[in-house]
KOLKEZA-996991 format. One record per residue (C-alpha): residue number from 1; residue in one letter; chain; y, x, z. Coordinates in nm, 4 decimals. Layout:
<pts>
 num residu chaine       c2       c1       c3
 NUM      A      A        Y        X        Z
...
</pts>
This chain:
<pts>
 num residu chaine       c2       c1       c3
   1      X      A  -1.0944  -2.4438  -2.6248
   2      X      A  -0.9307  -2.4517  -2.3154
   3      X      A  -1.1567  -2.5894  -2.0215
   4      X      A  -1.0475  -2.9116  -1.8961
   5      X      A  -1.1634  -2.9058  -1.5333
   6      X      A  -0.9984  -2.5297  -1.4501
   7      X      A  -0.7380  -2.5728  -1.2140
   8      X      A  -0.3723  -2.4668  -1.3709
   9      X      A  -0.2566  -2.1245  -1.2868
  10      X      A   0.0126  -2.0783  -1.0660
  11      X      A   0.3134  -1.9329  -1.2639
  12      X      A   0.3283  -1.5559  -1.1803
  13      X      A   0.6701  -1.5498  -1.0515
  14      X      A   0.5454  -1.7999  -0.7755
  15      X      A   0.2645  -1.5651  -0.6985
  16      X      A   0.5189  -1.2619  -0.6431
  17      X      A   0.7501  -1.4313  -0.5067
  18      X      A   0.8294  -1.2250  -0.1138
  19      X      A   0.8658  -1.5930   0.0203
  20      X      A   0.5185  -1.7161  -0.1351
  21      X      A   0.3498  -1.3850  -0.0282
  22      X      A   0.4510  -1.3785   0.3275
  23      X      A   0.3831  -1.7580   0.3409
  24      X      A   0.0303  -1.7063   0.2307
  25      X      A   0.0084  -1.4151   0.4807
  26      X      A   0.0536  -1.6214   0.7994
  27      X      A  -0.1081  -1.8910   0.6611
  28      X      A   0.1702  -2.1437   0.6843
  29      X      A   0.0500  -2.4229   0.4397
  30      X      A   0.3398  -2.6130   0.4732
  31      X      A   0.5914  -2.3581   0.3095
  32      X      A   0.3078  -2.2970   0.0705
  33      X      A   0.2471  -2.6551  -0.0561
  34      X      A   0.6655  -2.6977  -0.0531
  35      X      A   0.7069  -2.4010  -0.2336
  36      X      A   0.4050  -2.5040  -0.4648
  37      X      A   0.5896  -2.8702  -0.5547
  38      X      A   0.9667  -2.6915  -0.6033
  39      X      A   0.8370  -2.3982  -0.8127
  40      X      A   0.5140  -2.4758  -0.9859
  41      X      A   0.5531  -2.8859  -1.0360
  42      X      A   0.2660  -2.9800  -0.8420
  43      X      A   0.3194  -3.2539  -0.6213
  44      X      A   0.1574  -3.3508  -0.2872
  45      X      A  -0.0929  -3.6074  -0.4819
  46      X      A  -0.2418  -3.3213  -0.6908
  47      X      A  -0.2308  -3.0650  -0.4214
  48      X      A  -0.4228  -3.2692  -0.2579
  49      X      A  -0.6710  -3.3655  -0.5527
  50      X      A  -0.6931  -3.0026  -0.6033
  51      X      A  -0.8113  -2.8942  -0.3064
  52      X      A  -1.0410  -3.2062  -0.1742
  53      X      A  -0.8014  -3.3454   0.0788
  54      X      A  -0.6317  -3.6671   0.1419
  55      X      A  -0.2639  -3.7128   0.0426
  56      X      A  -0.1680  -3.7930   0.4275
  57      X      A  -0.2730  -3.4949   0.5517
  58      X      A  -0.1087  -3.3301   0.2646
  59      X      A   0.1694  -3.5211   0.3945
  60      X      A   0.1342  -3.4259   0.7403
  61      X      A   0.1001  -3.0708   0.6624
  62      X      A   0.4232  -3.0655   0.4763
  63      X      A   0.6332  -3.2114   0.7416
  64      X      A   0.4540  -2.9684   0.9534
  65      X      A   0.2384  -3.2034   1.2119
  66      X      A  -0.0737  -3.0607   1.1086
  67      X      A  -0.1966  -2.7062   1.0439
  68      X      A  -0.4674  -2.5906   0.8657
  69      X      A  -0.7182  -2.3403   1.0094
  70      X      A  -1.0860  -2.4155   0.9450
  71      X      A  -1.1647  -2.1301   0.7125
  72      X      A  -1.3725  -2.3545   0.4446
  73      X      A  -1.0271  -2.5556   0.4000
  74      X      A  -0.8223  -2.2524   0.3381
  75      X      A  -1.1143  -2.1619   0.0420
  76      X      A  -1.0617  -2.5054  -0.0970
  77      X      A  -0.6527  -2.4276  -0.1056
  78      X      A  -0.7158  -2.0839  -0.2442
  79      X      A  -0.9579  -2.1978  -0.5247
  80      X      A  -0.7508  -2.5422  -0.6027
  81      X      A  -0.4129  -2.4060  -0.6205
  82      X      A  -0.5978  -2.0672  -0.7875
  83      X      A  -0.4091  -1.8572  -0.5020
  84      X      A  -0.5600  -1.4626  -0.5343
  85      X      A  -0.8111  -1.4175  -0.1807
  86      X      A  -0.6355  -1.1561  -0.0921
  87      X      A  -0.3247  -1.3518  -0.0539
  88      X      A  -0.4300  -1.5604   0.2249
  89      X      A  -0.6725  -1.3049   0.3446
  90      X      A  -1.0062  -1.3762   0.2047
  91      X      A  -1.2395  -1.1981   0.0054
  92      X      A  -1.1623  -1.1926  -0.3655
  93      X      A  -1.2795  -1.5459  -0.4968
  94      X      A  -1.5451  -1.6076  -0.7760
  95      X      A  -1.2922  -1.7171  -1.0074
  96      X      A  -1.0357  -1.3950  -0.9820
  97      X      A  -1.3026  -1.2128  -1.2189
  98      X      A  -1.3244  -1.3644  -1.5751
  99      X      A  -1.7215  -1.4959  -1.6720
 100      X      A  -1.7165  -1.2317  -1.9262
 101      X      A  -1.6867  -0.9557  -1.7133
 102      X      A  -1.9224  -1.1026  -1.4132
 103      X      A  -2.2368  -0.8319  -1.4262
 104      X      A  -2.5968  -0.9356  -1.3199
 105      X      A  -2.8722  -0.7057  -1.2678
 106      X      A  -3.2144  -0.8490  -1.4396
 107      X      A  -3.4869  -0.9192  -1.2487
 108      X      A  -3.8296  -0.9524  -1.3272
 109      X      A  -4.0076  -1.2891  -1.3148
 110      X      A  -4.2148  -1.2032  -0.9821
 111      X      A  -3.9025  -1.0469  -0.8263
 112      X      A  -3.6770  -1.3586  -0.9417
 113      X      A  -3.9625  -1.5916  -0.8054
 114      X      A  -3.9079  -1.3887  -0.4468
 115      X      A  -3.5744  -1.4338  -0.4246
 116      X      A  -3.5717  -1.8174  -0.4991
 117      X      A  -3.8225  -1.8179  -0.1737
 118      X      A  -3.6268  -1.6276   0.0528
 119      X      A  -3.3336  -1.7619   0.2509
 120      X      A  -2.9887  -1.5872   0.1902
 121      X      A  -2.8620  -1.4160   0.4653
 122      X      A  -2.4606  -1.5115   0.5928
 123      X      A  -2.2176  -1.3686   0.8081
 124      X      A  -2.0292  -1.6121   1.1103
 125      X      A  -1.6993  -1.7191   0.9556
 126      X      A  -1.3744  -1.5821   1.0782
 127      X      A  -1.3698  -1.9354   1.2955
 128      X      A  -1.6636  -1.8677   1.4717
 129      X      A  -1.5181  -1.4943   1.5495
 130      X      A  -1.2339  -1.6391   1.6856
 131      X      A  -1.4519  -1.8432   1.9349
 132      X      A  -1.6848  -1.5908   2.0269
 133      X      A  -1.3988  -1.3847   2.1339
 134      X      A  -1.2518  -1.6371   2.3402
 135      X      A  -1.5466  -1.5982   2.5407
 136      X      A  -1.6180  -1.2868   2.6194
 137      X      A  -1.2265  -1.1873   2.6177
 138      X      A  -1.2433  -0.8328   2.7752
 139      X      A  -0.9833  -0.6503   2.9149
 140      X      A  -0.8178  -0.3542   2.7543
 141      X      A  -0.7395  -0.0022   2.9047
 142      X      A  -0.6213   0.2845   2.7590
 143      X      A  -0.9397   0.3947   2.6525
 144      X      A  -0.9277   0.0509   2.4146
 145      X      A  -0.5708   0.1866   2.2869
 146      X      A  -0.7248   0.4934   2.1764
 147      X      A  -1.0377   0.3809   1.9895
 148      X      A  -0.7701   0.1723   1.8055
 149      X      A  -0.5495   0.4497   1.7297
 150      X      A  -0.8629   0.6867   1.6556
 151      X      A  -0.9589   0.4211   1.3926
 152      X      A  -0.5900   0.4404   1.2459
 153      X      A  -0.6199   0.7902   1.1779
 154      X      A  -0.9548   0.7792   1.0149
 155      X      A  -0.8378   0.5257   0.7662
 156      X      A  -0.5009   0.7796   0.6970
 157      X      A  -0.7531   1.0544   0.6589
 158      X      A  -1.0037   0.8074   0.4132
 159      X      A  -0.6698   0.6810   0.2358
 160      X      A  -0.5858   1.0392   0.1108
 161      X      A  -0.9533   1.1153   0.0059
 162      X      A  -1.0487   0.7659  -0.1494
 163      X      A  -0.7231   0.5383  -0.1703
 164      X      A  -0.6183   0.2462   0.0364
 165      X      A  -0.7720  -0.0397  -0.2102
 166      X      A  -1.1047  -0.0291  -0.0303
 167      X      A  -0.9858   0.0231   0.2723
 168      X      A  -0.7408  -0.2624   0.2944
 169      X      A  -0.9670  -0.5545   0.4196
 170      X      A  -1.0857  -0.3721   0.7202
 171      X      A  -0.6852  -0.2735   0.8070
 172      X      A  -0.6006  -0.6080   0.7846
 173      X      A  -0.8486  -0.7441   0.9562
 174      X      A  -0.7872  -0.5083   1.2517
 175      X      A  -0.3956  -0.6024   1.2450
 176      X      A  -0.4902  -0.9593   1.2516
 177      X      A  -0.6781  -0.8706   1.5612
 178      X      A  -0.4082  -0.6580   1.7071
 179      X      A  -0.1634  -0.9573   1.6680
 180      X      A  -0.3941  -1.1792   1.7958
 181      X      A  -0.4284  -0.9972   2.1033
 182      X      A  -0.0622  -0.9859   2.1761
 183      X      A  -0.0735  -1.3454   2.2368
 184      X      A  -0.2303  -1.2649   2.6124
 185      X      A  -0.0590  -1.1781   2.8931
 186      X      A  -0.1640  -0.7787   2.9688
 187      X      A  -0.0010  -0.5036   3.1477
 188      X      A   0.3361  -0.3533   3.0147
 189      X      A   0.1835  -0.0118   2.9186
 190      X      A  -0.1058  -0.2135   2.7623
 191      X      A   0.0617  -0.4758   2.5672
 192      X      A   0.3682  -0.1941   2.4579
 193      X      A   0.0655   0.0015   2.3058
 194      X      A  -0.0939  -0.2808   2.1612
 195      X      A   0.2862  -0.3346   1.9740
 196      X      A   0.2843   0.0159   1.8705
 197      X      A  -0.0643  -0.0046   1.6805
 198      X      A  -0.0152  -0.3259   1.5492
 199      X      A   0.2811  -0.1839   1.3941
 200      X      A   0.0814   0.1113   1.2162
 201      X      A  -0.1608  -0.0688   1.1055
 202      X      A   0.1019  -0.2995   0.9333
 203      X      A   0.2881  -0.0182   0.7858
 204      X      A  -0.0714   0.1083   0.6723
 205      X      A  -0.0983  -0.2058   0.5283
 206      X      A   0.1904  -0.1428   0.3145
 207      X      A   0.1053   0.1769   0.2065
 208      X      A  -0.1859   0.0846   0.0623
 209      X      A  -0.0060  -0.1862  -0.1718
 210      X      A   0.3023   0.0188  -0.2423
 211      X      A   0.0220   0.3143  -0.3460
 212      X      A  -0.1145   0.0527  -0.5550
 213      X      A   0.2743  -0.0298  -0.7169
 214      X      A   0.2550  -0.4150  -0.5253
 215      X      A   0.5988  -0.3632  -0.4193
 216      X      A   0.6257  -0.7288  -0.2414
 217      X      A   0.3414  -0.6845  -0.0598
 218      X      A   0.4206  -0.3829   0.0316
 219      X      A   0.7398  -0.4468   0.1560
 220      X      A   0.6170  -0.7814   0.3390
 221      X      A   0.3848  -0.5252   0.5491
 222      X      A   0.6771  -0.2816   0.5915
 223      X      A   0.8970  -0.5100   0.7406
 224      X      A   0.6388  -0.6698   0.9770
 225      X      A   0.5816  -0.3475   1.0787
 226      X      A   0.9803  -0.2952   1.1333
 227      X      A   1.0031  -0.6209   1.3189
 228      X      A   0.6894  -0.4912   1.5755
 229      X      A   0.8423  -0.1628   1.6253
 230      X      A   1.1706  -0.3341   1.7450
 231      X      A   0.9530  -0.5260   2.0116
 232      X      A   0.9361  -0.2152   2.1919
 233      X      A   1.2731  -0.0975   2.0462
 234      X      A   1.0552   0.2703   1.9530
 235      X      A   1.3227   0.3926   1.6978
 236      X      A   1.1129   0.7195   1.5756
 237      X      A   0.9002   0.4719   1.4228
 238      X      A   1.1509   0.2437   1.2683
 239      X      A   1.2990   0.5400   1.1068
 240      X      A   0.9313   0.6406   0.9977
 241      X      A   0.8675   0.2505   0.8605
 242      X      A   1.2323   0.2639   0.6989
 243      X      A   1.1802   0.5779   0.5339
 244      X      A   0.8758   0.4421   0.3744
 245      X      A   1.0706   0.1464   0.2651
 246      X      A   1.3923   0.4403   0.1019
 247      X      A   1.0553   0.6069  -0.0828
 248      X      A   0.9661   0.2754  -0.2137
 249      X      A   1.3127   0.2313  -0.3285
 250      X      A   1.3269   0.5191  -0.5455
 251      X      A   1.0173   0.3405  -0.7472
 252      X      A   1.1909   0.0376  -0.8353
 253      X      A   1.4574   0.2463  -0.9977
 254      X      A   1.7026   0.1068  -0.6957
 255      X      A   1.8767   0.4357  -0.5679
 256      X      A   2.1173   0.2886  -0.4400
 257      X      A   1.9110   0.1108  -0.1744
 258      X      A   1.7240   0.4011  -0.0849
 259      X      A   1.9407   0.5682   0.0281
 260      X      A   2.1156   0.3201   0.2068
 261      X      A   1.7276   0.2933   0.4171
 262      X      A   1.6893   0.6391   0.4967
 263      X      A   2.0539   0.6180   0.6189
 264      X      A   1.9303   0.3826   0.8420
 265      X      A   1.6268   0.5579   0.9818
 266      X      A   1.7992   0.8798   0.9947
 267      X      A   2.0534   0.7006   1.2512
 268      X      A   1.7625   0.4899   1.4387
 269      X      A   1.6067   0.8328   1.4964
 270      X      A   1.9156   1.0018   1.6177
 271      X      A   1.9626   0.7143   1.9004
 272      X      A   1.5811   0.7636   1.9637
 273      X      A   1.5536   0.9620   2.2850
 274      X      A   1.3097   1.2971   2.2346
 275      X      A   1.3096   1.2799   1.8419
 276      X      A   1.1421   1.6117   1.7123
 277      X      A   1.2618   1.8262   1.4324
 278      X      A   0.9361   1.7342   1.2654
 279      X      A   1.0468   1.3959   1.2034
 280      X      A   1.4230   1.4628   1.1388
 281      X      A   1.3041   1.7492   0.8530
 282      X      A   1.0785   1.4835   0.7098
 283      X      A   1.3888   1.2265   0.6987
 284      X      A   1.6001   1.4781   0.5573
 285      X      A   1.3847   1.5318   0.2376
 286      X      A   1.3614   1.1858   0.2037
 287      X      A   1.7745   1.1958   0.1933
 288      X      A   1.7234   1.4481  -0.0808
 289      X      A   1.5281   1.2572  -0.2758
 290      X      A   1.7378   0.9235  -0.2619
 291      X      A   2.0256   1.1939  -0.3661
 292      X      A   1.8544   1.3349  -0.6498
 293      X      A   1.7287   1.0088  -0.8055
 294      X      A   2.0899   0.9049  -0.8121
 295      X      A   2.1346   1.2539  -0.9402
 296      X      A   2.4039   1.3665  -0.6715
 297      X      A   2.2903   1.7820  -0.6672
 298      X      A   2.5740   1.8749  -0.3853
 299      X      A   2.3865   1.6259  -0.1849
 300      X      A   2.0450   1.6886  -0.3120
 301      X      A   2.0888   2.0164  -0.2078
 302      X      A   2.2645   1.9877   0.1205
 303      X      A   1.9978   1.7522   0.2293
 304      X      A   1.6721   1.9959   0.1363
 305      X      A   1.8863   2.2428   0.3629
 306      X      A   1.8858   2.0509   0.6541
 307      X      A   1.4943   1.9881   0.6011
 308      X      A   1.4604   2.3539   0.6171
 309      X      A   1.7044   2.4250   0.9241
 310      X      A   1.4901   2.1203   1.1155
 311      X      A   1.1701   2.2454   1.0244
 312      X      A   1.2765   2.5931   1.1582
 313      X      A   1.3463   2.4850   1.5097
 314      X      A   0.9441   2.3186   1.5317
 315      X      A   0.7852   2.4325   1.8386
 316      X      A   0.3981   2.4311   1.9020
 317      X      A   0.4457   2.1999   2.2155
 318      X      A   0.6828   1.9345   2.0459
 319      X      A   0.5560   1.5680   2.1480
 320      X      A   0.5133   1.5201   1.7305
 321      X      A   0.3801   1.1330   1.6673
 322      X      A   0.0583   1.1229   1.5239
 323      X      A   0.2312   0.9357   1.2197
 324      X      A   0.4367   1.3169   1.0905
 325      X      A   0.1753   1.5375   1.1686
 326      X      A   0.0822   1.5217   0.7574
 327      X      A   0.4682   1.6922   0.7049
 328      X      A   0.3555   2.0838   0.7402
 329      X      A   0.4695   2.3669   0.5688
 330      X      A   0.3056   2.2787   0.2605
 331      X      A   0.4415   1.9395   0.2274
 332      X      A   0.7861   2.0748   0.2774
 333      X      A   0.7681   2.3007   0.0233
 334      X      A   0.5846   2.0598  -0.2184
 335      X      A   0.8804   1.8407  -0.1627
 336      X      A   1.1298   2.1054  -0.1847
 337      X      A   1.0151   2.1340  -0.5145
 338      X      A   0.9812   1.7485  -0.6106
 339      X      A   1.3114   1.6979  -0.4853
 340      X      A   1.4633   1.9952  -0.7135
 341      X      A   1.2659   1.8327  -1.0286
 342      X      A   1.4083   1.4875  -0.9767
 343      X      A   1.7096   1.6830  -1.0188
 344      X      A   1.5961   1.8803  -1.3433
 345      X      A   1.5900   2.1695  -1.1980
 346      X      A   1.2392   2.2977  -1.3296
 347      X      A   1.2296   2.6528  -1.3422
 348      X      A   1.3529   2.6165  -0.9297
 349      X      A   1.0820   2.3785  -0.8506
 350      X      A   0.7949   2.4755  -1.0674
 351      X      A   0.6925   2.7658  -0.8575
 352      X      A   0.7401   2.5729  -0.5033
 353      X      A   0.5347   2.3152  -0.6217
 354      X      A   0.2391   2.5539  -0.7523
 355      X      A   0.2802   2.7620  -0.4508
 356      X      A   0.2059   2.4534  -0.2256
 357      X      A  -0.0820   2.3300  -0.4452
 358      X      A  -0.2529   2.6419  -0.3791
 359      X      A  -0.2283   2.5460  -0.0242
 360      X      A  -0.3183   2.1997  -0.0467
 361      X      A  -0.6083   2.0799   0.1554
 362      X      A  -0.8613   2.0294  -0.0514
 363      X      A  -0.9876   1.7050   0.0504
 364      X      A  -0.6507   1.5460  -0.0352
 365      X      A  -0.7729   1.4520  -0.3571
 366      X      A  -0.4720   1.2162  -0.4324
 367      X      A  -0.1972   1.4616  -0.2637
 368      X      A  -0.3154   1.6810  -0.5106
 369      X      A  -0.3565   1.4842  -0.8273
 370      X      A   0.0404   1.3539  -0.7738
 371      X      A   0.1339   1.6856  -0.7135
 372      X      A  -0.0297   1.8310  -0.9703
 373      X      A   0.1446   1.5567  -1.1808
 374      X      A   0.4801   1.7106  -1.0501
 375      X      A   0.4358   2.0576  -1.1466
 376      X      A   0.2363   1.9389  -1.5057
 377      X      A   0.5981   1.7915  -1.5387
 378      X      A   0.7984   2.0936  -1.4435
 379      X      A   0.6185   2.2837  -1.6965
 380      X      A   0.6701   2.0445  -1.9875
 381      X      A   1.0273   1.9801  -1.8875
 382      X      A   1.0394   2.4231  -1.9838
 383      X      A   0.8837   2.3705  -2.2833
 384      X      A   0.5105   2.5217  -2.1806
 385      X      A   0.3256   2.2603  -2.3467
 386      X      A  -0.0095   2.4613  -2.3328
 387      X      A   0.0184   2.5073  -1.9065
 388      X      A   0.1483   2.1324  -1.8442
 389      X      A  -0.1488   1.9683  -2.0301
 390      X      A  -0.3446   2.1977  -1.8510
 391      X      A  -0.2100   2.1522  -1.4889
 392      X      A  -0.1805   1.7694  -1.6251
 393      X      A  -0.6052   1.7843  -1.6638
 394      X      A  -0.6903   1.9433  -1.3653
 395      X      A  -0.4337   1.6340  -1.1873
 396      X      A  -0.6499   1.3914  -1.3862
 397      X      A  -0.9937   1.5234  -1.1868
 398      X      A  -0.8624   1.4537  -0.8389
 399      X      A  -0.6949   1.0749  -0.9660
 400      X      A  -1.0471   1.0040  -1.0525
 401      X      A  -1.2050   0.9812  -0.7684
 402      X      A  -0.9114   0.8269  -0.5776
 403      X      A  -0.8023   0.4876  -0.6132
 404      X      A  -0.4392   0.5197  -0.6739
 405      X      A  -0.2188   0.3373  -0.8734
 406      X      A   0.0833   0.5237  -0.8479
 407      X      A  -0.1005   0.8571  -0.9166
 408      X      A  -0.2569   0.6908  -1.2124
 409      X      A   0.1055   0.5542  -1.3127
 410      X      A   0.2323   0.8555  -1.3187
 411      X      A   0.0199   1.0514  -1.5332
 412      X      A   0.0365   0.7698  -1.8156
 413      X      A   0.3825   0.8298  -1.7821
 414      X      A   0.3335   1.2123  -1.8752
 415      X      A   0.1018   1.0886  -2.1550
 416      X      A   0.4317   0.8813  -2.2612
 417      X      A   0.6577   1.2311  -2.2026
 418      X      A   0.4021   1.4043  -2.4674
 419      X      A   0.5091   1.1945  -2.7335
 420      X      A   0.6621   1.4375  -2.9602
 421      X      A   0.3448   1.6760  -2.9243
 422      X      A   0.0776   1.4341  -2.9371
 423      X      A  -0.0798   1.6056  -3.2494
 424      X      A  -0.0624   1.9301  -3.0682
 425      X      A  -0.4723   2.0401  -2.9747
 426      X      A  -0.3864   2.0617  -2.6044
 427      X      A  -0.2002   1.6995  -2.5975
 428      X      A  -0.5033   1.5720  -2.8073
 429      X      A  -0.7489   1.7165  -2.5169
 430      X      A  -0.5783   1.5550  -2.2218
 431      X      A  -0.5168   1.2038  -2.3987
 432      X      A  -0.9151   1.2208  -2.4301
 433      X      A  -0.9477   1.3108  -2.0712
 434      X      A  -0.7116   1.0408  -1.9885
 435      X      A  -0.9108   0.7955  -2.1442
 436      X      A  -1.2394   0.8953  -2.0088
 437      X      A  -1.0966   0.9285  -1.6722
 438      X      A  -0.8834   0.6588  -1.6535
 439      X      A  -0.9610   0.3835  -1.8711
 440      X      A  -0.6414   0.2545  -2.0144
 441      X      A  -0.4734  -0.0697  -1.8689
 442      X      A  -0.2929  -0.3359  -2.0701
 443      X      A   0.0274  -0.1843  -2.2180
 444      X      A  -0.0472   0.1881  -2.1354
 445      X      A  -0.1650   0.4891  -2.3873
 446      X      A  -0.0447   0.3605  -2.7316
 447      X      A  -0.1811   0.4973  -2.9918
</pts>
């Protein structure tokens, strides 16, 4: 029987809606609560029932006189409207995991007698952060620039070992930071820097929810990160944020679009002053694979050419950004080959992609599990079932230690491609693996 005092759900399409999401980002209660009457049918009386306030400053909210800030108010919204924590950047709330699933640890009675005696220990709320830093306000150097960019790199380095889902809170909370700093009148060469990070860590941001197939998120975060980029009009980087953005593309099945984006960076990094093959041979494979999802081989091919040619003409002392340095040999090759499987060409990329595995670092654990993927692929797509569940296995090792959506996507998807061998002993093997390795979701590993 349904339980009468739970708060309604908000109807998913609300949740996932871009305008919702990037409403709940910034906080702006007013578009939420409109948005909340015109697409869910809650008015201002039970929005304000809901969430323990009065219907005037409901009201006020709405037609934007008032704002709402205190931290325990924004709980109250986020547990009364049942908005996700994550959405309005809070921890995950109580009620986001179902009773059932809740897990306490026993205790024994003297230990549970302890505990009822001690006082809980609690962290200052964000609120109190934000006054404490008002006081002691410090002023940046370029030292302070890069500690921030130091940190950026260690979660890029953590991302490929563990996954972004873990990570994400901390990024977040640094861009909030970040942006809050650029509210203070610095130096140019301070407050262009302070741009410059805030837009990595946004486009982190989004690569941590695109890796975990959130596409509106994601592309929320990509196009902050867009928008802070232009601040300081540094092109390489808009090319590097809309190339991210073409990739993405290519997921939702829009081809179209993708490569319509990485047209776009391609030209922002041309009119960038300095740009360094590096970052035009890493645009150029993401040309080849917009081309080959739209299955276009002249193109496809043309494209992975001119990656080559610009990877050629890398010199030792080129002033790479940090952001490319991950696009060495390796990767080119690995996407050489990716690029020539979207385009069925198997027996071409099944040996580039196996070549550059054997390169891989090996603390990449989710570069190799997707690559792995790809060449597991390749070989079933040439009929060598026996190697492909094989390769397929050892992909399944490295996704389990990584928390990765889209890695874990794609190898139900080559559990789905086995379907006319699944009583073959090899496809029987891996869908075990599978499911001891990555416990099925709703919807994925029919029987």
């Amino acid at each position: 029987m349904p339980d009468a005092d739970r708060p309604q759900e908000l109807p998913a399409r609300l949740l996932t809606d871009p305008e919702m999401i990037n409403a709940c980002r910034v906080r702006d209660f007013a578009r939420v609560f409109r948005l909340v009457k015109i697409k869910a049918g809650i008015y201002p009386s039970m929005i304000a029932r809901r969430c323990n306030l009065t219907p005037s400053r409901v009201g006020e909210v709405i037609a934007g006189r008032r704002q709402l800030q205190h931290i325990d108010v924004i709980e109250r919204i986020a547990d009364g409207l049942r908005i996700p924590g994550q959405m309005l950047g809070l921890a995950r709330r109580p009620w986001e995991t179902p009773q059932a699933l809740v897990v306490t640890e026993r205790q024994a009675p003297e230990e549970q007698a302890e505990a009822e005696n001690q006082t809980p220990a609690s962290l200052p709320g964000p609120d109190v952060d934000g006054i404490l830093a008002l006081a002691t306000r410090t002023n940046l150097s370029a030292a302070t620039l890069e500690a921030f960019r130091a940190s950026i790199e260690d979660y890029w380095r953590r991302d490929d070992q563990h996954g972004g889902e873990a990570l994400r809170p901390a990024i977040v909370g640094q861009l909030r930071h970040v942006v809050g700093l650029l509210k203070e009148s610095r130096p140019p060469s301070i407050q262009n820097g302070l741009y410059g990070i805030a837009a990595e860590l946004a486009r982190l941001t989004g690569w941590t929810y695109f890796d975990a197939r959130q596409y509106n998120q994601a592309r929320a975060y990509f196009t902050e990160a867009l928008q802070l980029a232009k601040e300081i009009d540094d092109r390489e980087f808009m090319a590097n944020v809309l190339a991210c953005m073409s990739l993405q593309a290519t997921y939702q099945d829009k081809p179209a679009d993708s490569l319509a984006l990485v047209t776009a960076a391609q030209d922002q990094a041309r009119s960038a002053l300095g740009t360094t093959p590096r970052v035009l041979s890493m645009l150029s494979m993401r040309e080849a694979f917009a081309h080959a999802t739209l299955g276009d081989e002249t193109s496809t091919h043309r494209s992975i050419g001119e990656a080559h040619r610009h990877f050629e003409r890398i010199q030792p002392t080129d002033p790479d950004p940090a952001w490319v340095s991950y696009f060495d040999e390796p990767k080119l090759i690995v996407d050489t080959g990716i690029a020539h499987g979207r385009l069925g060409e198997a027996a071409k990329a099944e040996p580039l992609i196996a070549d550059a595995l054997r390169q891989e670092d090996s603390t990449n654990q989710r570069g190799r599990a997707f690559h792995a993927f790809w060449l597991a692929r390749t070989q079933l797509d040439q009929g060598k079932l026996d190697q492909a569940c094989h390769t397929a296995t050892q992909a399944l090792r490295a996704a389990s230690v990584v928390s990765s959506e889209r890695v874990s996507g794609h190898l139900r998807e080559f559990y789905d491609q086995l379907a006319p061998h699944r009583q073959e002993p090899v496809a029987l093997v891996f869908e075990a693996r599978l499911r001891e390795l990555l416990p099925p979701v709703s919807g994925s590993l029919r029987p």
